[in-house]
VOGU-3710 file (C-alpha; in Angstrom, 3 decimals, decimal comma):
1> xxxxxxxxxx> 31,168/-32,561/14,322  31,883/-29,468/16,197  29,073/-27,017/17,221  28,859/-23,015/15,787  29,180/-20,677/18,941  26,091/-19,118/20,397  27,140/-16,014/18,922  27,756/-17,488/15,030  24,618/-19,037/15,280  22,610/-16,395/16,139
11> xxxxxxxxxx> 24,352/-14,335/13,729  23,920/-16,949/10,806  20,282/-16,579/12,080  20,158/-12,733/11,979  21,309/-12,351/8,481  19,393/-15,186/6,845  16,054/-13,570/8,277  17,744/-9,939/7,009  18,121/-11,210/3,475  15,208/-13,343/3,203
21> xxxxxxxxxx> 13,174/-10,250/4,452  15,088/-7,339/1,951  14,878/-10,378/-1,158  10,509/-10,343/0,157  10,391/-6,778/0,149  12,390/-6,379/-3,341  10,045/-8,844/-4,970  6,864/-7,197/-4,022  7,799/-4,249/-5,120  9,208/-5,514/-8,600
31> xxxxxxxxxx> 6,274/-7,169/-8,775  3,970/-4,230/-8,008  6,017/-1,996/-10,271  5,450/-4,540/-13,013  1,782/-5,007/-12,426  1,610/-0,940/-12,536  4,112/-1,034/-15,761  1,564/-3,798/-17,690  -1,289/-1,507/-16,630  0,551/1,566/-18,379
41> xxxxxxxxxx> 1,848/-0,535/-21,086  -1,534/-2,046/-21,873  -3,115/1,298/-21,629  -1,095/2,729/-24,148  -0,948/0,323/-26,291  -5,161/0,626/-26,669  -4,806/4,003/-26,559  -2,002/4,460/-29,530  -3,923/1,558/-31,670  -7,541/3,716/-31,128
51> xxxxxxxxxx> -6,270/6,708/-32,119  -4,408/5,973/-34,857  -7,889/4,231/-36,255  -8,874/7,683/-37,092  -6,257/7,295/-39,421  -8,170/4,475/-41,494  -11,530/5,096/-43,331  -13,558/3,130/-45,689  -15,289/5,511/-48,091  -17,332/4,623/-50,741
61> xxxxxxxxxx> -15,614/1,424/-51,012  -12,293/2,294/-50,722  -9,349/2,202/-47,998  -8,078/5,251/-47,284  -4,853/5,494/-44,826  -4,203/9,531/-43,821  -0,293/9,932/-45,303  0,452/11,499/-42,299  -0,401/8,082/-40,257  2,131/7,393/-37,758
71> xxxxxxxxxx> 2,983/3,894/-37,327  5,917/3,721/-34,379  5,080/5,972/-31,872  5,180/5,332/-27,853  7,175/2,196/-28,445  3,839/1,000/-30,146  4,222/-0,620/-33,461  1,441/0,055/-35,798  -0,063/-1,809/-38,641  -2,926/-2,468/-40,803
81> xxxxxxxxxx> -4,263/-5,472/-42,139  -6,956/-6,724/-44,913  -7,401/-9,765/-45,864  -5,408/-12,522/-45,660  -3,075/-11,274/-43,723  -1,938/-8,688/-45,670  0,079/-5,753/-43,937  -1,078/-2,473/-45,777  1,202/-0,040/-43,701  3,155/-0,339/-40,976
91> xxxxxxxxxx> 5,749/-2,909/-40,009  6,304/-6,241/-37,307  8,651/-5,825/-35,356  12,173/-7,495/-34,619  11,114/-10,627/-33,409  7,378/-11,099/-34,890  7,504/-13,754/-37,187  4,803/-15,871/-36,976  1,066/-14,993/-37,800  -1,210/-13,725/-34,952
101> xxxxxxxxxx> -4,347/-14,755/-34,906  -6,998/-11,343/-34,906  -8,932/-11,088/-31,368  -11,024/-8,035/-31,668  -11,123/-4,811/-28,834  -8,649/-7,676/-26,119  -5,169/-6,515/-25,388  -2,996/-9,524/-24,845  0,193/-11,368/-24,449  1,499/-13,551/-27,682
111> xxxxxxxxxx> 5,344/-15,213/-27,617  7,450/-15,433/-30,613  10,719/-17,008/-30,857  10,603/-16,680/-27,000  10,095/-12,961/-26,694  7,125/-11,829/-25,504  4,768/-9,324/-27,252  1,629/-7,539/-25,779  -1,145/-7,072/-29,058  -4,207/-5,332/-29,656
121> xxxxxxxxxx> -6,716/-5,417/-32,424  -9,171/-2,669/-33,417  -11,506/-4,140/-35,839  -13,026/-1,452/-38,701  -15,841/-3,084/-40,617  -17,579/-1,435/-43,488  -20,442/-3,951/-46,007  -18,470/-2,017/-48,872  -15,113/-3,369/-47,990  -13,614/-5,631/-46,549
131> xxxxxxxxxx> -13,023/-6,168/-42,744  -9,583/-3,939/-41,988  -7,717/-4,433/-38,742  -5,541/-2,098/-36,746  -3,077/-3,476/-34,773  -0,596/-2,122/-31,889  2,606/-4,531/-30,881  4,821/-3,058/-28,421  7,222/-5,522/-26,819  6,555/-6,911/-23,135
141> xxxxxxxxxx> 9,969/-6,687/-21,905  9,948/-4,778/-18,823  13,463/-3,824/-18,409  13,261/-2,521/-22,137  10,031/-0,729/-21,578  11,002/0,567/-18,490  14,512/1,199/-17,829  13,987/1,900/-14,269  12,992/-1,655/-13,523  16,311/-2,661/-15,147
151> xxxxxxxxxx> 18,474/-0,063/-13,006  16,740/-1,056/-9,690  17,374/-5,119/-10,722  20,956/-4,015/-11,490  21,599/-2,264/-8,396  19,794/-5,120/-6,026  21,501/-7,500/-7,155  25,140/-5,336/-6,587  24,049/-4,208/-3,012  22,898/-7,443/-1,775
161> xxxxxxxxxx> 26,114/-8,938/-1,643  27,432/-5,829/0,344  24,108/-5,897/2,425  24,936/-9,157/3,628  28,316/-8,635/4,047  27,187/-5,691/6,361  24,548/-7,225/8,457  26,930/-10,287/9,033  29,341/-8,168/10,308  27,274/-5,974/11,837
171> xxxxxxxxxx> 25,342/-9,075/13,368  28,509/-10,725/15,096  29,920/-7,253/16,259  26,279/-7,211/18,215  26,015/-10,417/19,409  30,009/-10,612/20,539  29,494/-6,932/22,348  25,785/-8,690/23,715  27,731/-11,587/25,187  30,554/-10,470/26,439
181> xxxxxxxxxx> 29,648/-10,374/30,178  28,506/-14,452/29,353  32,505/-14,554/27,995  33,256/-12,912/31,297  31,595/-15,378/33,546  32,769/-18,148/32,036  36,900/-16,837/32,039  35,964/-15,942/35,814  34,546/-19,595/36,385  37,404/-21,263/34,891
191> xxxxxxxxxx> 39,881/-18,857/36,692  38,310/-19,890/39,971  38,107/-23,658/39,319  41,957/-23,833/38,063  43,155/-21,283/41,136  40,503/-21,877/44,180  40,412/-18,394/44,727  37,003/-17,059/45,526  38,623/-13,932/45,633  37,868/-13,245/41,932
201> xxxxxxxxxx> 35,149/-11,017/40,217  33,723/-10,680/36,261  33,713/-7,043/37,711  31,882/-5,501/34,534  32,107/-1,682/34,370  28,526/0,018/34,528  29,822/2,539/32,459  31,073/1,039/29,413  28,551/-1,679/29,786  24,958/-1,231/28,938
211> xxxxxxxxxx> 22,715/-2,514/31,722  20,433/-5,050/30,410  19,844/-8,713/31,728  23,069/-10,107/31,252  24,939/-7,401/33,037  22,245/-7,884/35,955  23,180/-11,512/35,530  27,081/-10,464/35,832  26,646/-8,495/38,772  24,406/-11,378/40,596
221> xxxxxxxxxx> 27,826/-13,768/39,877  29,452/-11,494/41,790  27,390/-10,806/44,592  27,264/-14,633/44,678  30,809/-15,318/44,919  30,892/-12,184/47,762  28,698/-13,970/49,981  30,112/-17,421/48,815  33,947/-16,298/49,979  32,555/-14,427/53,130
231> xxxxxxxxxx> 30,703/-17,999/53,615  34,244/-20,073/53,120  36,137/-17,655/55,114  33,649/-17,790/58,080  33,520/-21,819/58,009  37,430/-21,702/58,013  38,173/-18,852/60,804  34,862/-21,087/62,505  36,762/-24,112/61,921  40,318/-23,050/63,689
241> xxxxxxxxxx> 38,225/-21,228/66,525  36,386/-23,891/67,324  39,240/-26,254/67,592  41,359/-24,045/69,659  38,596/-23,386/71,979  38,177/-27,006/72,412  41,857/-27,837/72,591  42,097/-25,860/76,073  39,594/-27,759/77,888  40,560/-31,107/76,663
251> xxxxxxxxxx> 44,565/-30,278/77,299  43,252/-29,850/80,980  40,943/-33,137/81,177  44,087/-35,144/79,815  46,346/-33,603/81,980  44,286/-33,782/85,065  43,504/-37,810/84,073  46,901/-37,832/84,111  47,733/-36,347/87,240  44,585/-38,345/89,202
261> xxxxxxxxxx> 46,096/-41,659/87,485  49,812/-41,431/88,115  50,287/-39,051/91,084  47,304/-38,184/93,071  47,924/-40,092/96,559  45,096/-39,516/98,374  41,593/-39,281/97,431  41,522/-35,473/97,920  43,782/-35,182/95,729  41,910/-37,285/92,692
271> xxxxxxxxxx> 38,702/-35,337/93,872  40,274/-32,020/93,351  41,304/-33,519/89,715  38,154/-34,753/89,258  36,569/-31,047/90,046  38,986/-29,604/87,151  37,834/-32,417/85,268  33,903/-31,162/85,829  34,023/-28,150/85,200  35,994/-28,255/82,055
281> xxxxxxxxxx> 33,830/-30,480/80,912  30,757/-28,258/81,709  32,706/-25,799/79,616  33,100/-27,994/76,806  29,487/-28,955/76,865  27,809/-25,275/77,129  30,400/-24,743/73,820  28,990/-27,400/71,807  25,723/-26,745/72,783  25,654/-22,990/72,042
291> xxxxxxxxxx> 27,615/-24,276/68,787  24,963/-26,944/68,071  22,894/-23,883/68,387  24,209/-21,649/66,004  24,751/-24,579/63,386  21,042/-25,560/63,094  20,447/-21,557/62,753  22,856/-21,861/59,767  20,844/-24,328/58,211  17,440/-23,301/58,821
301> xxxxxxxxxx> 16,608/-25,955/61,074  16,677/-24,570/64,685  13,268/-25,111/66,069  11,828/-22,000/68,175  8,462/-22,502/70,147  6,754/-19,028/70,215  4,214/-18,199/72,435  2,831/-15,055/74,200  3,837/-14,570/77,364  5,070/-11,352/80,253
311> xxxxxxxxxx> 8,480/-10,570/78,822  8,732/-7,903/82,002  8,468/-10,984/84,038  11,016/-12,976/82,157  13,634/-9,768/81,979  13,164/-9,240/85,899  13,998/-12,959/86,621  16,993/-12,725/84,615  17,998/-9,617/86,257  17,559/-11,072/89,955
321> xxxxxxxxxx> 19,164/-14,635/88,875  22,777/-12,889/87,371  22,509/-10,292/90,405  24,245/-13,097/92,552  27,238/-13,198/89,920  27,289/-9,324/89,983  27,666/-9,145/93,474  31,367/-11,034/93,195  32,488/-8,221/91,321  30,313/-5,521/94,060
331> xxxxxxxxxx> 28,446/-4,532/90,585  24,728/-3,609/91,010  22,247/-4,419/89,027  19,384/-1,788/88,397  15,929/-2,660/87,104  13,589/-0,472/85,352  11,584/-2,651/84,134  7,956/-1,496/82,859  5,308/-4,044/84,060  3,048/-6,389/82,127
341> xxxxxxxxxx> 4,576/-6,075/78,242  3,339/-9,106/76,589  5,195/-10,591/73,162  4,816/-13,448/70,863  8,981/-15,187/71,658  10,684/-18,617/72,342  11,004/-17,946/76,599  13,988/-20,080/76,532  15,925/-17,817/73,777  14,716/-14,954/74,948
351> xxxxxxxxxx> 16,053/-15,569/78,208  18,854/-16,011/76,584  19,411/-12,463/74,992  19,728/-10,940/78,738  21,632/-13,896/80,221  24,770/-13,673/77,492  24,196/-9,614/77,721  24,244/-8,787/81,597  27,135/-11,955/81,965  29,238/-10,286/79,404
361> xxxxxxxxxx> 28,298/-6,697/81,188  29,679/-8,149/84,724  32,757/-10,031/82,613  33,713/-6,740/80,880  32,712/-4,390/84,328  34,254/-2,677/86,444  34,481/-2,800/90,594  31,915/-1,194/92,435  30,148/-0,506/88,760  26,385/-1,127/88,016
371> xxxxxxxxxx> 24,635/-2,729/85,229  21,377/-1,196/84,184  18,115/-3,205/82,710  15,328/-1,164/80,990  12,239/-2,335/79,218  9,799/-0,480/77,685  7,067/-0,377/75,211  6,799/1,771/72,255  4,196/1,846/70,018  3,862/-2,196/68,991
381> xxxxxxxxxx> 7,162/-3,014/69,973  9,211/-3,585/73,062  12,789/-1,830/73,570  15,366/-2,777/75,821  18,601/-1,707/76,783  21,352/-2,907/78,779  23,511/-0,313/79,983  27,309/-0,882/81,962  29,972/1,868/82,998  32,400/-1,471/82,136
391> xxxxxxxxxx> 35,791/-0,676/80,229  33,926/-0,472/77,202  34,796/-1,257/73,330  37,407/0,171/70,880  36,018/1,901/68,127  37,697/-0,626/65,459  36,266/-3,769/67,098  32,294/-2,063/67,546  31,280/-4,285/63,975  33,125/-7,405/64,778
401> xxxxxxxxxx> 31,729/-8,139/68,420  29,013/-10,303/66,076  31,637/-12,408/64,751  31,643/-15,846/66,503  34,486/-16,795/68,926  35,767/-13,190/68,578  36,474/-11,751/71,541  37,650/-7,769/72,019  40,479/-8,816/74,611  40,763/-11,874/76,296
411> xxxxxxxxxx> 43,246/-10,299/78,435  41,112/-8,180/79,813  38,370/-10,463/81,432  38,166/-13,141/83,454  39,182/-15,555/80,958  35,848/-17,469/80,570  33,903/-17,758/77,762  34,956/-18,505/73,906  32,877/-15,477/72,171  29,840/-16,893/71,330
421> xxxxxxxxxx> 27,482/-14,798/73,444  26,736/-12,312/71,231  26,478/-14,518/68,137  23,919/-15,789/69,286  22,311/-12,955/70,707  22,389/-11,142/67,366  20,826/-14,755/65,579  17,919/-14,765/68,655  16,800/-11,120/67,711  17,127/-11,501/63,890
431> xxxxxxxxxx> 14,817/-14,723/64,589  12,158/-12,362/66,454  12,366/-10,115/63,632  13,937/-7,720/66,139  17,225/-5,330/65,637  20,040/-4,576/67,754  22,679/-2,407/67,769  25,574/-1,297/70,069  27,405/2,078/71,115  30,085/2,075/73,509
441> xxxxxxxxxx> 32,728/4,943/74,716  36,066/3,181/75,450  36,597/3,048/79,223  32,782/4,320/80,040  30,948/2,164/79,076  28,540/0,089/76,651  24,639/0,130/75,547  22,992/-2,488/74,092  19,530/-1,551/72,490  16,908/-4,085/71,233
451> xxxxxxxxxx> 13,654/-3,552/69,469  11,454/-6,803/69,502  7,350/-6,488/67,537  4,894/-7,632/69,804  2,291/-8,193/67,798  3,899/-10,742/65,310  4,387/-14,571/64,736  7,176/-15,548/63,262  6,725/-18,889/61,158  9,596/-21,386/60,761
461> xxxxxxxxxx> 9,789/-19,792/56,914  10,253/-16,527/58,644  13,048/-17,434/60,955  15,322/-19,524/58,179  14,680/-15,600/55,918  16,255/-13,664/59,490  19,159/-15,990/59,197  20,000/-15,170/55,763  19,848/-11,816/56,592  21,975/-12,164/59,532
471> xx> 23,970/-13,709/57,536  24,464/-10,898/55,153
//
């Protein structure tokens, strides 16, 4: 059997609870009204009986009845009785058929012919005469006593139709408008499954939507499927770098294999293939490590061993060790380095940060240039920069140097290298719960400026939240 929508449902819901609570409300007050009305009804009724008493007197014997006795008054019929029964003045009734027994100074309810009748007796006794009874009947039918009652039970029952008519309509109209951005999600879903394109948003409008939780649900979809196609998109460019990166070096192994099997001569000749064969293969395995690297950052698994120790020392080793590379190129490198700054970091990553910046300052610099490395301390954290007068960056490439394996032109280095360095550079820092950031004047030069805490461990919790926001 197939299943009402959400939105049927909970409009089936809506107007059942609407009606039963109108139908509630209309039969409390009907039957406070009539409670009220009986009240009235039986108060009159006494007082129209009483008074008309003073009508009836026994003197000396005899009953005397005023002429001027009005028996139908108020919607009060009334009559007296001797003995027996007998009706003196007055008369029943339409209706009142039957004989009603005499109950003395009690206002009641008696049925006749199934109507119902409210009665009261007034007895008058006198030891010269006979006992003589007044009596008031006035009928007990509300609607007929009270018109009111019968106007307000004609009208219910003609509105509730329309009143239900109106909240069901009403009712879906505010449930279809409430769901809509759930309708939304669920074309965008099935757009995306049949097409594979991530591409797509529900895209509500904040202005002709209101903002409650489902539009906050809405735009969390979307944000989703932002960082879900960025996500897709980086795997796939990651995917075709990587392979091309790797297809270079292995092209060269096979082809010096080659060579060394078929057509080296002399061993010279095979060692000089076997050299090629080396160093590609050191290439190769610096790539897959640094990609290794970067994939257990991904996943929140890379394992970094902090502990507190002389970053100035660290920096200055770094600086001395890549001063030997520098000097190929006849670049200086320049120290002003501020002594004894202790920090809570992995040694081996943050070695790293200065290795892959003053390499890619000597691959990008210029001859006869210099290379400057500062460390300070400021406050509770640590600041470095590293500063080149290299050919520096285009303004257009500045916020894609963090992309993996991008590089800003191969052309214009020396060729080494797949674009890594700084990937991992920018994961290292976000790990420290450092920043970074770069400015660079195209053929001037570049500055690199990091700000590490130094008074902070960093938990393996902490390092998997710097990813995401790396990420991001």
């Amino acid at each position: 059997m197939k299943k009402f929508s959400i939105k049927t449902r909970v409009t089936i819901w809506y107007v059942f609870f609407l009606v039963v609570l109108v139908c509630l409300v209309f039969v409390s007050l009907i039957y406070t009204s009539n409670r009220l009305i009986q009240k009235n009804i039986m108060g009159d009724l006494t007082a129209v009986v009483e008074d008309s008493c003073r009508d009836v007197k026994i003197k000396d014997g005899i009953l005397e009845i005023d002429d001027d006795m009005i028996t139908y008054r108020d919607s009060v019929y009334v009559l007296v009785y001797k003995e027996n029964n007998f009706i003196v003045t007055g008369s029943l009734p339409a209706g009142v058929k039957k004989e009603i027994p005499f109950k003395a100074g009690q206002a009641r309810k008696e049925t006749d012919s199934g109507r119902e009748f409210y009665v009261y007796d007034y007895l008058i006794s006198d030891e010269t005469f006979d006992d003589v009874w007044v009596r008031g009947i006035t009928s007990a039918d509300l609607g007929k006593s009270d018109p009111a009652i019968a106007f307000m039970l004609k009208m219910f029952l003609i509105a509730l139709p329309l009143l239900i008519l109106l909240a069901a309509l009403g009712g879906y109209y505010i449930t279809k408008s409430a769901f809509r951005p759930v309708f939304r999600i669920s074309e965008t879903a099935r757009r995306i499954e049949a097409s594979k394109d991530l591409s797509q948003r529900i895209g509500l409008d904040a202005q002709t939507n209101t903002k409650d939780e489902l539009y906050d649900l809405a735009a969390t979809f979307d944000r989703m499927l932002t960082r879900l196609e960025a996500s897709f998109q980086a795997e796939k460019q990651f995917s075709n770098d990587a392979s091309h990166e790797l297809r270079t070096p292995i092209s060269v192994i096979m082809a010096q294999c080659e060579y060394a099997l078929r057509k080296a001569s002399t061993l010279e000749e095979a060692q000089t293939a076997l050299e090629v064969i080396l160093a590609q293969s050191k290439n190769m395995s610096a790539l897959v490590s640094q990609l290794l690297t970067l994939a257990r950052a991904d996943q929140g698994t890379a394992q970094l061993e902090f502990e507190t120790i002389n970053i100035s020392e660290i920096t200055d080793m770094v600086a001395l060790e890549q001063a030997e590379l520098a000097a190929r190129k006849n670049i200086s490198i320049q120290r002003d380095i501020q002594p004894d700054i202790f920090a809570c970091v992995d040694e081996t990553l943050f070695m790293r940060i200065f290795i892959n910046l003053i390499s890619n300052g000597i691959k990008y610099g210029k001859e006869g240039g210099f290379i400057r490395v500062i460390l300070k301390r400021d406050k509770d954290r640590a600041v470095s920069q590293i500063i080149d007068d290299g050919i520096g960056i285009p303004p257009q490439d500045l916020p894609k140097i963090w992309d993996r394996f991008y590089q800003v032109n191969p052309s214009r280095s020396s060729g080494s290298g797949a674009g890594l360095g700084l990937s991992m550079v920018k994961w290292i820092v976000s790990a420290h719960g450092g920043t970074i950031k770069v400015d660079s004047i195209l053929g001037k030069g570049t500055r690199f400026t990091i700000s590490l805490p130094l008074n902070r461990t960093i938990q393996k919790e902490e390092v998997y939240h710097e990813r995401e926001n790396f990420e991001e």
